[in-house]
C-alpha positions in Angstrom: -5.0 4.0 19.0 -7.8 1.0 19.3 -8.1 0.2 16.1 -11.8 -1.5 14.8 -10.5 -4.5 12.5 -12.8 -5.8 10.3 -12.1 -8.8 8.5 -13.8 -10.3 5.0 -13.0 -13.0 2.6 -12.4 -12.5 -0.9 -14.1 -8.9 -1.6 -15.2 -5.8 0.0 -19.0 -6.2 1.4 -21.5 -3.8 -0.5 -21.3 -0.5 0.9 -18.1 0.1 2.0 -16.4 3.3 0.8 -13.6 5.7 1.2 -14.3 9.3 0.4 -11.2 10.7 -1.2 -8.3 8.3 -0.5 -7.6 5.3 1.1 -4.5 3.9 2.4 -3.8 0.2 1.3 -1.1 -2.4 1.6 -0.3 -5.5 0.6 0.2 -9.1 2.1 2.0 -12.0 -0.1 3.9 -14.9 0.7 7.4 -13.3 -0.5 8.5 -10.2 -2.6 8.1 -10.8 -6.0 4.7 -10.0 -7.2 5.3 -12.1 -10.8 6.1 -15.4 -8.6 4.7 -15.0 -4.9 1.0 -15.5 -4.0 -1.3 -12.1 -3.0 -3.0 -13.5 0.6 -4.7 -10.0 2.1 -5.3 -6.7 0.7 -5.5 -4.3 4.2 -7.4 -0.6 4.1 -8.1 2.3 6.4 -10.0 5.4 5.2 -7.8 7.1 7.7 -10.5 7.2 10.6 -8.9 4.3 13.1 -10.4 1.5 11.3 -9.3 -0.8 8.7 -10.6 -3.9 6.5 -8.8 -6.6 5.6 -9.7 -8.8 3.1 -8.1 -12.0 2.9 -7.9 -14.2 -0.4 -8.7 -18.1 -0.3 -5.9 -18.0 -3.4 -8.6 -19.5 -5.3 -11.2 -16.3 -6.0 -10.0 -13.5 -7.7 -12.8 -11.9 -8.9 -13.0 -9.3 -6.0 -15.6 -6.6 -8.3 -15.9 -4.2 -5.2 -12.3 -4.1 -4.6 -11.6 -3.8 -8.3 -14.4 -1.4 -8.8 -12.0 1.0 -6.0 -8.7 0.2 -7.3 -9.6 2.0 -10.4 -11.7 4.8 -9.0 -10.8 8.2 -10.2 -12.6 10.0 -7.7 -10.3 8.4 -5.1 -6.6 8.3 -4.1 -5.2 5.4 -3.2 -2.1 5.6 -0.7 0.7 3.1 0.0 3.9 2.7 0.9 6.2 1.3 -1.7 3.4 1.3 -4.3 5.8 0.1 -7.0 5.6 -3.5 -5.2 1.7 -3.7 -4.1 0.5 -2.3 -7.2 2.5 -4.8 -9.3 1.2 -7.3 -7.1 -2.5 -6.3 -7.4 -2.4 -5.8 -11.1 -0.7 -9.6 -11.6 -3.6 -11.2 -9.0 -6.8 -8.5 -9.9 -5.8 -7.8 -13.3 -6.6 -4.3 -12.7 -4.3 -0.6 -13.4 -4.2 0.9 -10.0 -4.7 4.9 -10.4 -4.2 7.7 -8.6 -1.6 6.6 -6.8 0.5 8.5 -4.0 3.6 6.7 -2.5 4.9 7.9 1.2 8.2 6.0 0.5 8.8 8.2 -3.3 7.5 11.4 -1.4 10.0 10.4 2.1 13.1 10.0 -0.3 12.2 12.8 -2.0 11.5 15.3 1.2 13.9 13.7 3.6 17.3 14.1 2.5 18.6 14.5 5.7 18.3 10.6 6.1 18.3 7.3 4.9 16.0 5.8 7.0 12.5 5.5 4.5 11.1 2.6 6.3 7.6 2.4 7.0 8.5 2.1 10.8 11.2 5.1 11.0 8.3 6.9 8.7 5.4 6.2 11.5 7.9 6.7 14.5 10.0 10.1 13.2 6.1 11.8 11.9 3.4 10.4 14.0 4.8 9.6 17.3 4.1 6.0 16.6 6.3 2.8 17.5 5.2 0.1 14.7 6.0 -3.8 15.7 7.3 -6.0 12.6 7.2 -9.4 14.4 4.5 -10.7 12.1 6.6 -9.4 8.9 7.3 -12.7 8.1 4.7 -14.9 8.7 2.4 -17.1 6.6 -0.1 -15.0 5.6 -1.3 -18.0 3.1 -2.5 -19.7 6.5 -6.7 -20.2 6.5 -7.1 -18.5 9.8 -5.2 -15.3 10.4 -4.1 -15.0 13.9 -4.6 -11.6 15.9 -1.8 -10.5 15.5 -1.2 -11.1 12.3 -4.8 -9.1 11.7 -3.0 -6.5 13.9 -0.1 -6.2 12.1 -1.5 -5.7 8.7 -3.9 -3.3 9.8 -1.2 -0.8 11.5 0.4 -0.6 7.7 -2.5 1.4 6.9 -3.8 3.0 10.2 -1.4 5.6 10.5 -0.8 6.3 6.2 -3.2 9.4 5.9 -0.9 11.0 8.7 2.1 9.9 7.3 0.9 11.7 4.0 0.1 14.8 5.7 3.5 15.3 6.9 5.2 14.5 3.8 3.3 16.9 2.3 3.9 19.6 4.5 7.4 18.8 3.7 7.6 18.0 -0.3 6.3 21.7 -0.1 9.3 23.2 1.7 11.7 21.8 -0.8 9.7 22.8 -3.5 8.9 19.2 -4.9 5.6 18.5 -4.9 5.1 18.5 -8.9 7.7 15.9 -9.1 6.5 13.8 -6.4 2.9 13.8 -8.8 4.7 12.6 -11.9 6.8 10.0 -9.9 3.3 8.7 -8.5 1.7 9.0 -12.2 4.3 6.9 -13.5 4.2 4.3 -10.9 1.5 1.8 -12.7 4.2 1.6 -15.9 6.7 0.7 -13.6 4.8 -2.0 -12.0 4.0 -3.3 -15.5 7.8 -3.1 -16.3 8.7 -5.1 -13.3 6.1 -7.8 -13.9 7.5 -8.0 -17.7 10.8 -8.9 -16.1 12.8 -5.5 -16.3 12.8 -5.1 -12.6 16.4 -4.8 -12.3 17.4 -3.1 -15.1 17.5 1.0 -15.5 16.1 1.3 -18.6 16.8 5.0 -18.8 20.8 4.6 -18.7 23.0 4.7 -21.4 
């Protein structure tokens, strides 16, 4: 797939929109979204293309991205929400909603494996071979490099599909309403993670 990468600083441009749902991920300098910077928010309305808006650490104000986080009307998919949504309510201040996570609905369809990577998702139900050499790279850096614009944007490229599949499959098991009230309670448990109860079950005895 040649994908059309557009890049913008700080926002959204006026008049961008994504009918339904829109896949979105997340790019920070480490992984814990109380402590480590948010750099580039990447999107794809599922068509081939994708935005990428990269933050100068010093604007947050970001209305039109705001304005789609919170969106009713559309369905924002990631994977491994529970991270990117903390990490967009810390930095935007907003309550991301509806949410669908491929990693909640792969652990929850595919018990036959372990394997609920975003790569072993995109390779096992799309046919595609994702590269994660730019995993680890400073996204803080003023210029992004093509690759790392390449990189972000094949988080979200191939999400929609991923989706598809997992629903096709959350419906053989029988699993789908549980999948919706996993995904319904994912913004709380962003919010407990960022008030420092990440690592503690608070549902056991």
């Amino acid at each position: 797939m040649s994908a059309h990468i557009r890049l913008h600083k700080n926002d959204l441009p006026d008049g961008v929109s994504f009918p339904g749902s829109v896949a979105i991920d997340t790019e920070t300098l480490g992984l814990k979204p109380h402590r480590d910077r948010l750099c580039v928010v990447q999107l794809s309305g599922g068509d081939g293309n994708a935005h990428l808006v990269q933050f100068d650490g010093k604007d947050w104000s970001a209305p039109n991205l705001r304005k789609l986080l919170v969106d009713p009307g559309v369905l924002k998919i990631f994977h491994f929400a529970r991270f990117d949504v903390a990490v967009l309510s810390n930095y935007l201040g907003v309550t991301v909603s509806p949410v669908y996570c491929t990693k909640i609905a792969s652990k929850l369809a595919r018990t036959y494996t372990d394997r609920h990577g975003l790569k072993d998702l995109v390779s096992e139900l799309v046919g595609v071979e994702l590269s994660k050499q730019q995993q680890s790279s400073d996204w803080a850096s003023a210029q992004l490099t093509d690759q790392q614009k390449h990189y972000a944007a094949s988080d979200v490229l191939h999400l929609h599909a991923v989706k598809e599949k997992l629903d096709a499959m959350l419906a053989r098991v029988n699993r789908q309403g549980i999948a919706a009230e996993c995904f319904r309670f994912l913004p709380t448990q962003a919010a407990l993670d960022l008030a420092g109860f990440e690592d503690m079950d608070i549902f056991s005895h």
